[in-house]
C-alpha positions in Angstrom: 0.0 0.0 0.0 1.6 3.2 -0.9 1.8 5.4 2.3 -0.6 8.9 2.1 2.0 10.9 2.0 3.4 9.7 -0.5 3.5 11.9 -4.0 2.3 11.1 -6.9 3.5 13.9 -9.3 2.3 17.4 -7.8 4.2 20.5 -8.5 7.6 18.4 -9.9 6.8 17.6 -13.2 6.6 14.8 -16.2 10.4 14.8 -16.2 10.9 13.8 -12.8 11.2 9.9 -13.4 14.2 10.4 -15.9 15.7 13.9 -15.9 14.7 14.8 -13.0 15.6 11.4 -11.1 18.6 12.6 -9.2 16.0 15.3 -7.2 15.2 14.9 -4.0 11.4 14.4 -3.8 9.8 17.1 -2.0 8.7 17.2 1.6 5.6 14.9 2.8 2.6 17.0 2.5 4.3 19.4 0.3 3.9 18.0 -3.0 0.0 17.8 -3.1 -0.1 21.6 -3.0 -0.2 24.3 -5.6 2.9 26.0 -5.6 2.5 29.6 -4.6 5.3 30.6 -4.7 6.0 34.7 -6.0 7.1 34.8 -9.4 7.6 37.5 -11.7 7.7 37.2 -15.5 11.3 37.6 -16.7 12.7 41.1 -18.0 13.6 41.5 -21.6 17.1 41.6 -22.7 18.4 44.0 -24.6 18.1 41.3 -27.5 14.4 40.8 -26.5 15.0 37.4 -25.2 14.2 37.3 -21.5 16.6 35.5 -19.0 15.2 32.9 -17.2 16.6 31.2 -14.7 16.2 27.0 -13.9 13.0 26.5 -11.8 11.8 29.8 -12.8 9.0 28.6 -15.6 7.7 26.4 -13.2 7.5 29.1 -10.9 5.5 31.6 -13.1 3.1 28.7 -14.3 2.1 27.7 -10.7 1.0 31.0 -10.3 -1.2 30.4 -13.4 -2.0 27.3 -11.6 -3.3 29.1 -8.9 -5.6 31.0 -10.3 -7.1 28.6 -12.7 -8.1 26.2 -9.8 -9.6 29.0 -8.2 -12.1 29.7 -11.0 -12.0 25.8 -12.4 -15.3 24.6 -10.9 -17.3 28.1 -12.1 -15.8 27.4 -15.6 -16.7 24.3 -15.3 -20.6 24.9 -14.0 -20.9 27.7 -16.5 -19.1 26.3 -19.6 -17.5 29.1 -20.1 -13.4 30.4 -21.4 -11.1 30.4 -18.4 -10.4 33.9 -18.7 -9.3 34.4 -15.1 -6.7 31.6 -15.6 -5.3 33.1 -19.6 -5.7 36.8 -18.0 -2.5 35.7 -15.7 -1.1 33.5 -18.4 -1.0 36.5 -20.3 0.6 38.5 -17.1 3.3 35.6 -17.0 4.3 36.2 -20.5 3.8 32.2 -21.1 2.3 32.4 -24.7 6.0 32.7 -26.5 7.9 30.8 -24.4 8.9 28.2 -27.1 9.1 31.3 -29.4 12.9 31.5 -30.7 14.9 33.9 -28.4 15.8 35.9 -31.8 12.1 36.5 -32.6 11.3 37.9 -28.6 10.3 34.4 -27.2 12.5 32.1 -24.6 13.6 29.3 -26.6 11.3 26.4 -24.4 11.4 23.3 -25.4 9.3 20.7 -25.6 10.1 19.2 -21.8 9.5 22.3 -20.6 6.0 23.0 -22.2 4.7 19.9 -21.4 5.5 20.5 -17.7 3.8 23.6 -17.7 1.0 21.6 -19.3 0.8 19.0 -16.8 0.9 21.6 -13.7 -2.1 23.7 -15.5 -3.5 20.2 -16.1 -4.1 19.8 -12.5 -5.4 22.6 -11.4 -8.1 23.3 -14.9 -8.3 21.1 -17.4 -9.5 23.2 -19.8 -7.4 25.8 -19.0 -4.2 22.8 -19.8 -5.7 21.8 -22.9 -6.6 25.3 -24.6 -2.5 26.3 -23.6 -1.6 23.0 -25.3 -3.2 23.5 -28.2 -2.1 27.4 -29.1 1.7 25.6 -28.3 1.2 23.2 -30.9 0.3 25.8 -33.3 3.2 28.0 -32.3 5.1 25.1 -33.1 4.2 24.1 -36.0 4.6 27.8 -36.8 8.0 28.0 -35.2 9.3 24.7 -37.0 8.2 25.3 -40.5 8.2 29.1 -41.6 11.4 28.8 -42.8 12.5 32.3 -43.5 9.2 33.9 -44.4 9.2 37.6 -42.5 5.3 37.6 -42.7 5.5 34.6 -40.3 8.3 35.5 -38.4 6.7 39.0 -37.7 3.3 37.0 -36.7 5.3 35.1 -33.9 7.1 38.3 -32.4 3.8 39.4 -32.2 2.7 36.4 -30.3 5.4 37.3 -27.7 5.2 40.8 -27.7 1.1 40.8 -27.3 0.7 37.4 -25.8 -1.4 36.4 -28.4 -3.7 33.7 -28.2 -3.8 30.8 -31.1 -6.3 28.6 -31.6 -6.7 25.5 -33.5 -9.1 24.5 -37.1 -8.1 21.4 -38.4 -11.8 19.3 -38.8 -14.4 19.9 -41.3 -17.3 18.5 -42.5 -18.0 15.6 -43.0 -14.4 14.5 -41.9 -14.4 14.7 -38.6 -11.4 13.8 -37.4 -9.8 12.5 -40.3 -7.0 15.7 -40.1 -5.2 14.6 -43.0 -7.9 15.4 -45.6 -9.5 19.0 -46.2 -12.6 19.8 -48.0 -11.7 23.5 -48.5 -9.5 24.8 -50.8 -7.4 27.8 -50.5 -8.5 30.5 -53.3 -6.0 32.4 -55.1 -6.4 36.1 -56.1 -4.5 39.4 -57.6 -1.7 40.8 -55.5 -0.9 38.0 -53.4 -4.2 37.7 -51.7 -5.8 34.6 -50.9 -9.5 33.4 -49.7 -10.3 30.8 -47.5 -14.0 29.5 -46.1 -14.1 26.8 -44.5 -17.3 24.6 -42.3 -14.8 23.7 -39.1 -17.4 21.4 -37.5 -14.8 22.5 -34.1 -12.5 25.0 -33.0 -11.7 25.2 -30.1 -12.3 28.7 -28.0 -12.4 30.6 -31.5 -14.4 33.3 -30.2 -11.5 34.1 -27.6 -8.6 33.3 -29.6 -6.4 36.6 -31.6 -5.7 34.6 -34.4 -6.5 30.5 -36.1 -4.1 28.1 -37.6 -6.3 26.2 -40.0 -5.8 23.4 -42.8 -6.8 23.5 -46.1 -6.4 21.9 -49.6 -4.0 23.8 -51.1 -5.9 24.7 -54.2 -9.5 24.2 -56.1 -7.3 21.5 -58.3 -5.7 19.7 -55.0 -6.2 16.3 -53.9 -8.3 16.2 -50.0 -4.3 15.3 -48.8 -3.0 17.9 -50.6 -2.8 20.2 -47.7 -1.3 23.5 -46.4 -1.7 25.1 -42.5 -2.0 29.0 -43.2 -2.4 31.3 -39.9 -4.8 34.0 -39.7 -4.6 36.9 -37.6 -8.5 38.3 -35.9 -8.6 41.0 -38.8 -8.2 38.8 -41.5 -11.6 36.2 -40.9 -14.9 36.4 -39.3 -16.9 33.7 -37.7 -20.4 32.4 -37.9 -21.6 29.7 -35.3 -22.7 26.6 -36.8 -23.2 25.0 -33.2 -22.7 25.2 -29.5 -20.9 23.2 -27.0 -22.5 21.2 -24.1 -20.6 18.7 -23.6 -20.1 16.4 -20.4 -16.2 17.4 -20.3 -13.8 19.8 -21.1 -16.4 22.3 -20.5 -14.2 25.5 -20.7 -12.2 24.8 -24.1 -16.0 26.3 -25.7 -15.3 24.0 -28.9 -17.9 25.1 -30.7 -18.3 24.6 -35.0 -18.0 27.9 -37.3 -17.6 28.9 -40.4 -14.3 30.3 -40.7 -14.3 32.8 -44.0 -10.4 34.4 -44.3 -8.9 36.8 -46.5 -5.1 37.7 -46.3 -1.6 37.9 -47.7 -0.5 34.5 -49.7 3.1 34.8 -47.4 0.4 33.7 -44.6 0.5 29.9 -45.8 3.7 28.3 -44.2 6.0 27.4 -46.9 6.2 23.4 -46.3 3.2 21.1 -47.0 1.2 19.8 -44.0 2.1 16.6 -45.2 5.5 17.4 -43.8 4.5 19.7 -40.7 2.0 17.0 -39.6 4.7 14.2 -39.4 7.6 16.0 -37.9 5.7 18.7 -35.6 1.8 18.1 -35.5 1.6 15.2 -34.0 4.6 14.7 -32.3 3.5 18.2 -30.2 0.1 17.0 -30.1 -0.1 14.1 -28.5 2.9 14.6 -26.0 0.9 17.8 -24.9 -1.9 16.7 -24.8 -0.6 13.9 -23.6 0.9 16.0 -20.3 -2.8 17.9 -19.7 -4.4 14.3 -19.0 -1.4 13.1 -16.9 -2.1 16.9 -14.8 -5.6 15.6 -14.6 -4.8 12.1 -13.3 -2.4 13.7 -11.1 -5.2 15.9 -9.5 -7.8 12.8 -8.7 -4.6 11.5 -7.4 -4.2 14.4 -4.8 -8.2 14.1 -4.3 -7.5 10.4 -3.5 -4.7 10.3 -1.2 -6.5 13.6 0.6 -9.1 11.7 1.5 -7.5 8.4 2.8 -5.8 10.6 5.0 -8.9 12.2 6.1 -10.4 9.0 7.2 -6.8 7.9 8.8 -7.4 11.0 11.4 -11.5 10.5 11.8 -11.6 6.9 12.1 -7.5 5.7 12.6 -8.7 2.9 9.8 -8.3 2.6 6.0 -10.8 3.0 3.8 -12.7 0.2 1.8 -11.4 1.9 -1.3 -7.9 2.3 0.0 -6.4 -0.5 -2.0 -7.6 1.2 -5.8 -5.2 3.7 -4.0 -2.3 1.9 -4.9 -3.6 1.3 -8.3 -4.0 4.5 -8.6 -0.1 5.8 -8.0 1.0 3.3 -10.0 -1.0 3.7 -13.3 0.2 7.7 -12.7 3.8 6.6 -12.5 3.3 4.2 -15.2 1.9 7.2 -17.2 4.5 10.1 -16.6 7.1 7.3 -17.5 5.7 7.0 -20.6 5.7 10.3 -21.4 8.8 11.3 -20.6 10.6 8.7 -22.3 8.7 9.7 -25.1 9.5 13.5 -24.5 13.1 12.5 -24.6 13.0 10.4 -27.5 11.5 13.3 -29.4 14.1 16.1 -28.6 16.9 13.9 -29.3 15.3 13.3 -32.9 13.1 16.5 -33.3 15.7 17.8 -36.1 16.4 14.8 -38.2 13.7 14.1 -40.7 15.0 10.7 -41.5 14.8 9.6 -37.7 11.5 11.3 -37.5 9.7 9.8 -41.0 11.0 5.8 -39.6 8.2 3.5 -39.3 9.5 3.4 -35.3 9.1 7.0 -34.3 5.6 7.3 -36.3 4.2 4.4 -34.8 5.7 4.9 -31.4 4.6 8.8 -31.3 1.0 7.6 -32.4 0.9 5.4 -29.9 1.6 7.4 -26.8 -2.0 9.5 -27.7 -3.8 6.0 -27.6 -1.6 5.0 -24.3 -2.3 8.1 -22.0 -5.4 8.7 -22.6 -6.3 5.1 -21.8 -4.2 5.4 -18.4 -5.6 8.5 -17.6 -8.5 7.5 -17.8 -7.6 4.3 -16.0 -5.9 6.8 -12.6 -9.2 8.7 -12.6 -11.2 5.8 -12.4 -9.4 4.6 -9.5 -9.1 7.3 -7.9 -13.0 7.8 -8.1 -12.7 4.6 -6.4 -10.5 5.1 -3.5 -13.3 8.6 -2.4 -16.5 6.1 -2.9 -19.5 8.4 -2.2 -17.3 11.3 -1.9 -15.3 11.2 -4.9 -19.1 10.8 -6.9 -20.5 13.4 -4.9 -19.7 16.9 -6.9 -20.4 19.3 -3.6 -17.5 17.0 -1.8 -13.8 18.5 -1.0 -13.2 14.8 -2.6 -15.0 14.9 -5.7 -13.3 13.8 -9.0 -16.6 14.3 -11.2 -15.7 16.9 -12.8 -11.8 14.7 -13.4 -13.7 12.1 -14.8 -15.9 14.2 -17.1 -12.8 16.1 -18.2 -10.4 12.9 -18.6 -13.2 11.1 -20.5 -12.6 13.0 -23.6 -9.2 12.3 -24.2 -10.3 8.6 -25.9 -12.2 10.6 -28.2 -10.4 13.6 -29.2 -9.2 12.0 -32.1 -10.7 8.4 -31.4 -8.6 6.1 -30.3 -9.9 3.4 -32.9 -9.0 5.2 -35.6 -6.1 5.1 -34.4 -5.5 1.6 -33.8 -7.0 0.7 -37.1 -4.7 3.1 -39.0 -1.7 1.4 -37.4 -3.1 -1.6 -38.0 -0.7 -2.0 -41.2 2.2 -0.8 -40.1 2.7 -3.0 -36.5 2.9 -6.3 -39.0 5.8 -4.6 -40.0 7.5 -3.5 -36.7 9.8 -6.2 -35.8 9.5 -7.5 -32.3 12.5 -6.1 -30.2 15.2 -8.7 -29.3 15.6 -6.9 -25.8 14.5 -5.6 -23.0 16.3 -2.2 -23.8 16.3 -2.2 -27.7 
């Protein structure tokens, strides 16, 4: 039986089972906390890159932290934006951090975001999931503009204004198919192009400064013959097609529009999606998303060993549910494992195409989506569990409802069946590893 005080994850991140492993963990009773701790966002350099010192992200995002668990049941009740919890993202300056230093951002990288993920994770799902997603965009953004100025000049503006990036990469009849696009990008005098687009989601559009969309790249263009162009709020309106009600991930507001665009050509990123999806997409996709759902886990977690220790002091006896206790730790080691072995193996490849296009990676990277949102799920569960009546109950100090609601979707947001069956192919040809450590 692990002891109560033991930690499962709290404030110290995905990376603590392999680069953070030589750390001490923190003190008992420390760890299931929000960090509170004062942090400033960092000063510019004279270069426009601000200095950051180690520990100091995590810092600044545990004050984000703060405030989103504050507001995370009202957004919750109300299905409404977090805009208490990107109001201090915005005040920590955390919407460039991966930004190059040369364009005004802080150089993050990957680890780095996907901690900040995982804290924000636990204290507001949505709140996790809606920073993930504008990172992935920055990224692919980041990765793939080459040296296109229009781009570059988008990005510093990202830093300078903390702009806010949202996501359109369904359509139609689709769904989630995100390699095929219905729309195609229209081509006009002086380097202007049109775009419009039935995006059956996207996520907090209405609140986002700007939309990262795919699209075929012209009326001649096969479905997979795609481009990711980013628009800025002056360049497209938006026309509601539908609301969003949905049992989880209440905040994220993913509602459908109709996206109609109209900018400067420089606007679409110079390499193919084809490309940008392999390479960046995905890769930044699922291990973000990956790190919101291991947050979420983490937090039924803290719910879970909170109140085993609270029947400990009424009653001096375990609860029935203790046991699902254990299970619950060990699927959340089990899951930050996989993720940051997955994080590592990414930045150590993340800039050799021939590395990233192997049969390997693609399958491996596609497979940590399918495997941490199934043991997310799995924590959650258990940790429901471990409270009984109190974890079910949503006006209990113990209540993982609105955990379970949130963790739910992560099977779905790009279901995992599709998945499976579209590796289905490719694992007959993955050779089984000799080795324990091959």
């Amino acid at each position: 039986m692990v002891l109560p005080g033991d930690a499962p994850g709290g404030p110290e991140g995905l990376r603590y089972h392999v680069s953070h492993a030589a750390r001490l963990p923190p003190a008992p009773g420390k760890a299931n906390q929000v960090m509170s701790t004062e942090a400033e966002p960092p000063a510019p350099t004279p270069c426009g890159a601000p200095a950051r010192a180690a520990g100091e992200l995590r810092g600044r995002a545990a004050q984000v932290a703060s405030v989103a668990a504050k507001h995370a049941l009202a957004v919750d009740n109300a299905s409404r934006f977090p805009s208490e919890a990107f109001k201090a993202v915005k005040a920590q300056r955390l919407l460039g951090i991966q930004v190059p230093t040369t364009l005004g951002g802080e150089g993050a990288g990957i680890g780095e975001l996907a901690d900040v993920c995982y804290q924000l994770g636990q204290a507001c799902a949505s709140t996790g999931m809606i920073f993930a997603m504008h990172q992935i965009k920055a990224a692919c953004i980041a990765r793939h503009m080459g040296d296109n100025a229009t781009l570059q000049a988008m990005l510093r503006r990202v830093c300078a204004e903390q702009l806010l990036l949202a996501s359109s990469t369904t359509e139609g009849q689709g769904g989630g198919n995100i390699r095929s696009s219905e729309a195609p990008i229209e081509y006009h005098a002086g380097g202007r192009i049109t775009l419009e687009r039935r995006a059956s989601v996207i996520s907090y559009g209405a609140y986002a400064d700007g939309i990262v969309t795919t699209a075929r790249r012209a009326a001649d263009a096969a479905a997979s013959d795609q481009v990711l162009v980013a628009f800025l709020t002056g360049d497209y309106t938006l026309s509601r097609l539908q609301g969003w009600d949905a049992l989880g991930m209440r905040g994220t507001c993913s509602e459908g529009y109709t996206l109609k665009a109209s900018a400067d050509a420089a606007q679409i990123l110079p390499e193919p999606y084809e490309t940008i999806h392999a390479r960046t997409m995905v890769p930044f996709a699922h291990l973000l998303w990956g790190s919101v759902w291991s947050g979420i886990a983490a937090g039924a977690v803290v719910r879970a060993q909170g109140f085993v220790r609270n029947a400990l002091r009424l009653s001096g006896q375990l609860p029935p549910g203790a046991p699902q206790c254990t299970r619950a730790v060990a699927s959340l080691r089990t899951l930050r494992g996989m993720l940051s072995t997955a994080l590592e193996r990414y930045a150590q490849c993340m800039n050799d195409p021939q590395a990233l296009a192997s049969l390997e990676f693609q399958t491996m990277i596609t497979l940590v989506k399918v495997e941490a949102s199934e043991l997310a799920a799995a924590t959650v569960m258990s940790a429901m569990r471990v409270c009984g009546l109190a974890g079910y109950r949503n006006d209990s100090e113990f209540s993982v409802g609105r955990h379970l609601r949130d963790v739910l979707s992560a099977p779905i947001m790009i279901n995992n069946d599709r998945i499976l069956a579209s590796l289905a192919p490719s694992v007959l040809l993955s050779p089984v590893p000799s080795s324990l450590r091959d």
